[in-house]
C-alpha positions as CSV (number, residue, x, y, z in Angstrom):
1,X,-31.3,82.4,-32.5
2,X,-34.4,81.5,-35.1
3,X,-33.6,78.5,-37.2
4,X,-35.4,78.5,-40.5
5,X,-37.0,75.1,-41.5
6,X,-35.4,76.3,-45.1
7,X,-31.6,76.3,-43.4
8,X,-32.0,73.3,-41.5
9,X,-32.9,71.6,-44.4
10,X,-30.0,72.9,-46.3
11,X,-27.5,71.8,-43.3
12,X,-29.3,68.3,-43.7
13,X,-29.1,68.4,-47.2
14,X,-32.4,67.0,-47.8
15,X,-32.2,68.0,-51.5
16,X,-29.6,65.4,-51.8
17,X,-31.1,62.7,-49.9
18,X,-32.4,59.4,-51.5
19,X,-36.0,60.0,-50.4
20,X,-35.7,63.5,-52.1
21,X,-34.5,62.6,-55.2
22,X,-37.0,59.5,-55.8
23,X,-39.8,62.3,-56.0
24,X,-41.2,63.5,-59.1
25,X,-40.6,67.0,-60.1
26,X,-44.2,67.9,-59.3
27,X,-44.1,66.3,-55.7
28,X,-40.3,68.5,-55.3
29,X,-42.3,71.6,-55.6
30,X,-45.0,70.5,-53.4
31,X,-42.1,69.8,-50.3
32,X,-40.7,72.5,-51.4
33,X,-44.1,75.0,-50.7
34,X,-44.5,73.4,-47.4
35,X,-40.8,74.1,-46.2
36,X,-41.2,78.0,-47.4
37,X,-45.3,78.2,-45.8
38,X,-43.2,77.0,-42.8
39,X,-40.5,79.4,-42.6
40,X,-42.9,82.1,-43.0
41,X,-44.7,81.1,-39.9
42,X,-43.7,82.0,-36.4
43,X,-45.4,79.7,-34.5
44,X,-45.5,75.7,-33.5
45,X,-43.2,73.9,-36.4
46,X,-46.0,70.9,-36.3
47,X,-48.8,72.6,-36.2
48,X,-47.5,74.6,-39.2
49,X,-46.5,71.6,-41.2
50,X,-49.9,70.1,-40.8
51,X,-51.6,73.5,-42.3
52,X,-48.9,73.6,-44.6
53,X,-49.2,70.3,-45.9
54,X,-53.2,70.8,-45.9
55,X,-52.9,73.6,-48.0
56,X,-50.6,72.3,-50.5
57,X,-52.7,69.1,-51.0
58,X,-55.8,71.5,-52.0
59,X,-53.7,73.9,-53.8
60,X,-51.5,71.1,-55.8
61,X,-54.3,68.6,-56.3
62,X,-51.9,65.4,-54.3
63,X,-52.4,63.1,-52.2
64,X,-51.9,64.1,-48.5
65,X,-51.1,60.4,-48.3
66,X,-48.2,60.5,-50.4
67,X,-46.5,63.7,-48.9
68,X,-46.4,62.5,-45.4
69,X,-45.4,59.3,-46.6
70,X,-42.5,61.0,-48.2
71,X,-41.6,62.7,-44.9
72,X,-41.6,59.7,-42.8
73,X,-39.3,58.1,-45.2
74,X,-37.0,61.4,-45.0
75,X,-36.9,61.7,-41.3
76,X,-36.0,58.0,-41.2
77,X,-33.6,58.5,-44.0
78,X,-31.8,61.5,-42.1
79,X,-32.3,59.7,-38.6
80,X,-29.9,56.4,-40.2
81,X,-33.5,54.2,-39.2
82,X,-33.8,51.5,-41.8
């Protein structure tokens, strides 16, 4: 069975997370893009999130910085690591 990043993040509720809701409505939209560039992909999660990212930076104008930045703090949020 093919899990979506999209459902996996819903099981996690990552829209309800702290991390998540410390963002700015702008950055929101950016995770957002790269979770649904992701689920369209059929190929390596990582390697996907890395061109997904990529292309949001250039499309959005952000800093690359701040989105992984945000992601580490969300997998360490969901992981319990303080």
């Amino acid at each position: 069975m093919k899990h979506k990043v999209s459902s996996l993040v819903k099981e996690n509720r990552i829209s309800d997370s702290k991390s998540y809701n410390e963002l700015t409505p702008f950055m929101k939209e950016a995770v957002k893009d790269i979770i649904n560039s992701i689920d369209n992909e059929q190929k390596d999660v990582i390697k996907n999130f890395e061109g997904a990212v990529e292309k949001v930076v250039a499309s959005r104008n952000i800093s690359k910085e701040d989105l992984y930045n945000y992601f580490n703090k969300e997998v360490n949020e969901q992981l319990g690591v303080k």
